[in-house]
N, C-alpha and C positions, 0 to 999 in steps of 0.2 A: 197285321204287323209283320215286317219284314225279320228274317233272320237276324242282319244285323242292331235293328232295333230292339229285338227282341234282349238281344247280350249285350247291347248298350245298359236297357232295363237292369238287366240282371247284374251289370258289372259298378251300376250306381245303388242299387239294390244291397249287393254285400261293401261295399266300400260304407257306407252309413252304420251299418251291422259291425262292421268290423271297429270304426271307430267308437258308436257306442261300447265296443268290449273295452277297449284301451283306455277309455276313460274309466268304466266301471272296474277294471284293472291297476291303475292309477291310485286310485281311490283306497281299494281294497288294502293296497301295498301302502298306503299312509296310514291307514286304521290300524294297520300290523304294527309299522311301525310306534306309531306312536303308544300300542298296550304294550309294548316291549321296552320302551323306555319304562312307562311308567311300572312296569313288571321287576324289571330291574334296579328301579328307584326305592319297590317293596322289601326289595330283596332275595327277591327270585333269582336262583342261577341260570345261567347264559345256557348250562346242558338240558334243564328243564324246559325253560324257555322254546329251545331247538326241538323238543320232543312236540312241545304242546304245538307249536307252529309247523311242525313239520317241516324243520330245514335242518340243515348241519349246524353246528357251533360257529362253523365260521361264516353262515349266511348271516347269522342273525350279527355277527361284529360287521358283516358288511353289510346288512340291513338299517345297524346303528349308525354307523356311519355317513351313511347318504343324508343329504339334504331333502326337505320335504319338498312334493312338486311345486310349483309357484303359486298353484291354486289354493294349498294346503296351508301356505305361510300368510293368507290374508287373516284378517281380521274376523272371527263369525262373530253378525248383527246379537 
């Protein structure tokens, strides 16, 4: 295998790797979101909330905020 083939490999190698994170990142960030809605539907405060998730107070009002990804908003079977 030549050099360049070699870091072709390697450059289709992490681009696959990478997208699997951003999906499992994706993901992760709608699961958040959505115990923090229903955390604050409980009646959990926004400062608890920020503690238990480890963000600031005002991540989690811009956390609330967002839209879920398009994946998120289907229907599950």
């Amino acid at each position: 295998m030549t050099d360049a083939a070699a870091a072709i490999k390697g450059i289709r190698q992490a681009a696959r790797r990478r997208a699997r994170g951003n999906a499992i990142r994706r993901e992760a960030t709608d699961d958040l979101r959505r115990y923090c809605h229903e955390a604050q539907a409980a009646g959990v405060s926004i400062s608890q909330i920020a503690r238990e998730a480890g963000l600031s107070r005002q991540g989690v009002y811009d956390l609330l905020a967002e839209r879920p990804s398009p994946k998120q908003r289907r229907t599950r079977p």
